[in-house]
C-alpha positions as CSV (number, residue, x, y, z in Angstrom):
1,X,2.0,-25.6,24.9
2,X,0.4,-23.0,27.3
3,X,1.1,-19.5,26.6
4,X,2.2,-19.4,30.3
5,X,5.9,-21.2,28.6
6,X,6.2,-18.1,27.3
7,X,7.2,-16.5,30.5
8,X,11.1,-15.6,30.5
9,X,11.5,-16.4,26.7
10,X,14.6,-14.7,25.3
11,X,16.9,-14.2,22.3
12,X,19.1,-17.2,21.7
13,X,21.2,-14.6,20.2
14,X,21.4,-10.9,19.8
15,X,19.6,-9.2,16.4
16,X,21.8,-7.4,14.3
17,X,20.1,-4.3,12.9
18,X,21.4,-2.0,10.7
19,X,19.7,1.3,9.2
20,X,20.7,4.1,6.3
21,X,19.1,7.2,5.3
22,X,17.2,5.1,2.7
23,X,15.9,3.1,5.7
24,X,15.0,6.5,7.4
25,X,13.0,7.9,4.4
26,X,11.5,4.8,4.1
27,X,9.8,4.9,7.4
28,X,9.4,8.5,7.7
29,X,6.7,7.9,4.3
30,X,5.2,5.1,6.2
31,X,4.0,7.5,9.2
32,X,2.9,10.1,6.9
33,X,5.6,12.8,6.9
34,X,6.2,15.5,5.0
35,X,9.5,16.4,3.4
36,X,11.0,17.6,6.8
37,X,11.8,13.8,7.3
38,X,11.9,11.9,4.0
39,X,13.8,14.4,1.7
40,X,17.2,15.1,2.9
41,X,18.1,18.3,2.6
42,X,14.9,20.2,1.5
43,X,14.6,22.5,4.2
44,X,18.2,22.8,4.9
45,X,19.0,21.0,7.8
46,X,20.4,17.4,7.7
47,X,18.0,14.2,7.4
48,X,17.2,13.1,10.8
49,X,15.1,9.9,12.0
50,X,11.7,10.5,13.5
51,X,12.0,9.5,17.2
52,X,9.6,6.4,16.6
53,X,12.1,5.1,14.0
54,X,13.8,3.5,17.2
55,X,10.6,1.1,17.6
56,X,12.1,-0.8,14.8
57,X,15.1,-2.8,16.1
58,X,12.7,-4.1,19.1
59,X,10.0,-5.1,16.4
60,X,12.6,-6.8,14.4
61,X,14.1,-8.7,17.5
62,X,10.7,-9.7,18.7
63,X,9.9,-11.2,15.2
64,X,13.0,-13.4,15.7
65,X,11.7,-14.3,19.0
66,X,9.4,-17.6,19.4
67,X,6.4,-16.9,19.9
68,X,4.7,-19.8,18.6
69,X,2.0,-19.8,21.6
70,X,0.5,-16.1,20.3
71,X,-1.3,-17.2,17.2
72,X,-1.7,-14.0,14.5
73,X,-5.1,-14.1,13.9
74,X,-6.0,-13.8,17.7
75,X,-3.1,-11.0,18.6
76,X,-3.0,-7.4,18.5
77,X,-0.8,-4.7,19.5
78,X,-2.1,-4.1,23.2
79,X,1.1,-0.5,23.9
80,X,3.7,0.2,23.1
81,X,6.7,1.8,25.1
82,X,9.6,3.3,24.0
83,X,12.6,5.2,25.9
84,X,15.6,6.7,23.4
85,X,18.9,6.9,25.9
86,X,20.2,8.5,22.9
87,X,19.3,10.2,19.6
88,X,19.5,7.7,16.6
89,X,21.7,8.7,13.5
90,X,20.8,8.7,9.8
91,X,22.9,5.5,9.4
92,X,24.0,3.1,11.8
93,X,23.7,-0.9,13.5
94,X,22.7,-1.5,16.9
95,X,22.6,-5.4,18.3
96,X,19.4,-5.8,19.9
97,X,18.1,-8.7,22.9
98,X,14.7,-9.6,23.4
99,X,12.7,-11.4,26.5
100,X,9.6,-12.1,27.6
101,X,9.1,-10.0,30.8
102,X,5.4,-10.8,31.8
103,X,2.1,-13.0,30.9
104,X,-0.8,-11.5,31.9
105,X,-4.2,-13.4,32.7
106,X,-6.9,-11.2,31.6
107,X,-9.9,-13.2,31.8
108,X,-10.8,-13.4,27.9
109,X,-6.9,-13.3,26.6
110,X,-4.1,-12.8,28.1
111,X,-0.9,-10.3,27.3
112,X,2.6,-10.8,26.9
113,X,4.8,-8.2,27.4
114,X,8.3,-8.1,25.9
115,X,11.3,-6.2,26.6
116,X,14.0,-5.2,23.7
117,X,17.2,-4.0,24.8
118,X,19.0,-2.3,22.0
119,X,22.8,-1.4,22.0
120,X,25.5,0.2,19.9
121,X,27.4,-2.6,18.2
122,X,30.3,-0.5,18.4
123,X,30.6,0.6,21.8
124,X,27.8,-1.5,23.7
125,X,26.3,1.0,25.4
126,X,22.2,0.8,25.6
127,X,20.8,3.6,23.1
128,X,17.0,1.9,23.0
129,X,14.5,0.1,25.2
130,X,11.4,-1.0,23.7
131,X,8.8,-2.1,25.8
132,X,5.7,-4.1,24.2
133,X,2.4,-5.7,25.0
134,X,0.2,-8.0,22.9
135,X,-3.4,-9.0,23.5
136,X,-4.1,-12.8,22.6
137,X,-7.6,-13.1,22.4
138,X,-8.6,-16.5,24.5
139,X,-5.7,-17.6,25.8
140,X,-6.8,-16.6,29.1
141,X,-8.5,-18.1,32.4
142,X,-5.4,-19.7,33.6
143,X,-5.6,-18.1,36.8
144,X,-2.9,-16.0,36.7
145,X,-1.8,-12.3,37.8
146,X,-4.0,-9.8,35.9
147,X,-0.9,-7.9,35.7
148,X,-0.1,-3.7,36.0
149,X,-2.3,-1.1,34.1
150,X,-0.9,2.3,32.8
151,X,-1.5,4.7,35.4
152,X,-1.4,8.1,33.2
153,X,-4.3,10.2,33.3
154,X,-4.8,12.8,30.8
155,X,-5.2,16.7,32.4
156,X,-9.0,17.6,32.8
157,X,-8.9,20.8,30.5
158,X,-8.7,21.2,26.7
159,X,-5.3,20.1,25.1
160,X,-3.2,22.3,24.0
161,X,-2.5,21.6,20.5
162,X,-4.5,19.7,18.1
163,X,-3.6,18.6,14.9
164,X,-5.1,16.3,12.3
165,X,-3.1,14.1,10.3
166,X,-4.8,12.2,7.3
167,X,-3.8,8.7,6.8
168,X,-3.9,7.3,2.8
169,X,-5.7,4.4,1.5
170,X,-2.2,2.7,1.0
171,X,-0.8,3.9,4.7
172,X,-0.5,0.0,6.1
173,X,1.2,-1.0,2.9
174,X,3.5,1.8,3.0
175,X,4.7,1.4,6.6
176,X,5.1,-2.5,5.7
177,X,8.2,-1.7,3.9
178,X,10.0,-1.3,7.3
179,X,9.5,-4.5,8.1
180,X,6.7,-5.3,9.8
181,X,4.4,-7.9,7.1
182,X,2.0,-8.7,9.5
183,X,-1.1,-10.1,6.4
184,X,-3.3,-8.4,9.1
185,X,-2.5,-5.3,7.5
186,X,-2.3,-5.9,3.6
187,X,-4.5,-9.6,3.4
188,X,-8.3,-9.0,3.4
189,X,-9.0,-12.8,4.0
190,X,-6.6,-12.8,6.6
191,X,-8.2,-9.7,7.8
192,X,-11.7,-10.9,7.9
193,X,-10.6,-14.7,9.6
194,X,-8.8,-12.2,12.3
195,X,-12.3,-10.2,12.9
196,X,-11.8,-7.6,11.1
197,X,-13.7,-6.2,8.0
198,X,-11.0,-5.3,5.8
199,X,-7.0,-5.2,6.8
200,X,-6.1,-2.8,9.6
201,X,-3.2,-0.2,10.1
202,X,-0.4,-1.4,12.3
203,X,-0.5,0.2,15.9
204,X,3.0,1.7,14.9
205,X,2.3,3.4,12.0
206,X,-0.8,5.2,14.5
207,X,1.9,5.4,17.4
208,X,4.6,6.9,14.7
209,X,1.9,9.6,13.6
210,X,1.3,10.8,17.2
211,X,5.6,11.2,17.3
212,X,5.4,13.4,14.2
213,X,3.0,15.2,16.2
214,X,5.2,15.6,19.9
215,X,8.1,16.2,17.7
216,X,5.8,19.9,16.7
217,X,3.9,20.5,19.1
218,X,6.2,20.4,22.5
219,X,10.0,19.6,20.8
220,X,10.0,22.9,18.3
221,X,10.6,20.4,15.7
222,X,13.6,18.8,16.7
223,X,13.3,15.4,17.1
224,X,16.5,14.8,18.9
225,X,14.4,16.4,22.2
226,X,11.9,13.6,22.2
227,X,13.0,10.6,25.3
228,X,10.5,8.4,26.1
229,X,7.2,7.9,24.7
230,X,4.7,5.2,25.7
231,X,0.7,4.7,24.5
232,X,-2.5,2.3,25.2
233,X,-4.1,0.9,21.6
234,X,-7.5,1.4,22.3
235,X,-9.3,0.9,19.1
236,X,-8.3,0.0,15.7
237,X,-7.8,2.6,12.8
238,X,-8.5,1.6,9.1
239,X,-6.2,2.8,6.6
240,X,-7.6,6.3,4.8
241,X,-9.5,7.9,8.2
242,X,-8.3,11.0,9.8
243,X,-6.6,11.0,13.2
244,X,-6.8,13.4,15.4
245,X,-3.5,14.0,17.6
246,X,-4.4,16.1,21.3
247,X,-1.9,16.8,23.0
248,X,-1.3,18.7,26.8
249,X,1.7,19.9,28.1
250,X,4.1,20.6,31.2
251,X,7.5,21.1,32.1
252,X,9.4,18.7,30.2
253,X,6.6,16.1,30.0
254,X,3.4,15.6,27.5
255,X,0.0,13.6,27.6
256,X,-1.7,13.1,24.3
257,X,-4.2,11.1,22.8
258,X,-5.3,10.1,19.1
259,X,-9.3,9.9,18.0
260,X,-11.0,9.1,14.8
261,X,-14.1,10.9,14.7
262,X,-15.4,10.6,18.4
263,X,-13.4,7.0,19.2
264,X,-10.1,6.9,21.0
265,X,-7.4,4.8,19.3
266,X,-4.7,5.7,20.9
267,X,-4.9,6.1,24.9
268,X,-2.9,7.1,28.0
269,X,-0.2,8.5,26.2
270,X,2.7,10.5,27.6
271,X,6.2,11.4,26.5
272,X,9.2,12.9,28.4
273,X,11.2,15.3,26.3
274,X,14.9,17.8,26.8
275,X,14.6,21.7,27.5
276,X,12.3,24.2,27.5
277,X,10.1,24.4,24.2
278,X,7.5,26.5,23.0
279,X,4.3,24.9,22.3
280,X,2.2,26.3,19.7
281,X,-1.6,26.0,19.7
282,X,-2.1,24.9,16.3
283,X,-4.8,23.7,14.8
284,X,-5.0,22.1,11.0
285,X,-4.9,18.6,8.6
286,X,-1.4,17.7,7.9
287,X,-0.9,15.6,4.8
């Protein structure tokens, strides 16, 4: 069947997901954070998700999705957007539909965008909308739209915080316990039959890194702040390298942008964020 079949695809029914502070540590390890976010209680203040946390009931929803047509040794994670209507608590079930939006002919592949629409199972009211695009690698020349590009462009000066975050060896395999088994990212013959050298680390955990990082640098540390965030993958990171996190400020928006070494792996990034919040210029390798 053409991928074009995929076009208006949805969720025969809703997805149930349902998180606890076990789930939250859990993830918060996977991204690479520090006690702030996986030990409850250490620093005093109550356990709180990271803000990229809410990626995961669209990621489970799309999983539930056919998507038979996008074969997983030619797709990858093309962006990923995300907007939070409303802080997510330590524990708690949201219900969760899922459609394809758009298929994109780009000449060589072609991408598929999906929409997730997360609600409260309680009250119904929409707390998450996850927005995501997948590159299927020669699935395209059908001769259709090429589709939209991201129109952010990063500030022509130097950012104003920059902070490195090295990844572990074992990052793809840690970040696999929230759900996403993709063998892309733990299967080295899978790995090397999808192009790849060795197994990868998901675009999420990378995209979950750069939130640790907005969460600092323009939220003072509170994640409940953080609204919207939405990134280009650019280039794939290997689990172990150091990534780089830029990130440029003003008013109550943010651009940023993750490297390793001199190649950019995240791209176009921006994020939207409540109140007023220092920024500091900070420089340094967070573990």
């Amino acid at each position: 069947m053409s991928i074009q079949a995929l076009l208006g695809r949805e969720s025969a029914v809703p997805s149930v997901f349902s998180w606890n502070a076990r789930d939250v540590r859990i993830y918060a390890v996977g991204v690479g954070a520090d006690e702030r976010f996986s030990s409850p209680g250490s620093t005093g203040s109550p356990l709180r998700p990271i803000p990229s946390f809410a990626v995961l009931p669209g990621a489970s929803a799309r999983r539930q999705l056919d998507l038979s047509e996008m074969p997983r040794d030619r797709t990858v994670h093309a962006s990923q957007s995300l907007e939070i209507r409303r802080p997510l608590p330590v524990s708690g079930m949201l219900t969760t539909t899922c459609r394809v939006v758009g298929v994109w002919d780009k000449g060589s592949g072609a991408v598929v965008e999906t929409e997730a629409v997360s609600r409260d199972a309680g009250t119904g009211e929409i707390a998450i909308v996850n927005s995501s695009m997948s590159f299927v690698r020669g699935s395209g020349d059908f001769g259709g739209d090429r589709g939209p590009s991201l129109a952010t462009h990063l500030p022509e000066r130097e950012p104003d915080v920059q902070l490195d975050y090295r990844t572990t060896d074992d990052q793809a395999v840690l970040y696999c316990l929230s759900g996403d088994d993709n063998p892309l990212h733990w299967d080295p013959d899978f790995a090397r039959r999808s192009g790849f050298e060795r197994p990868i680390l998901h675009g999420l955990c990378t995209y979950g890194f750069a939130t640790r990082a907005l969460v600092d640098a323009v939220c003072e540390g509170d994640p409940n702040r953080l609204r919207a965030i939405s990134a280009r993958f650019s280039a794939v990171v290997f689990p172990g390298q150091l990534l780089t996190v830029a990130v440029w400020r003003q008013a109550d928006e943010a651009w940023f942008r993750v490297s390793v070494g001199g190649t950019t792996v995240l791209d176009l990034g921006h994020c939207s964020f409540d109140g007023a919040a220092g920024i500091a210029g900070e420089k340094g390798v967070r573990q």
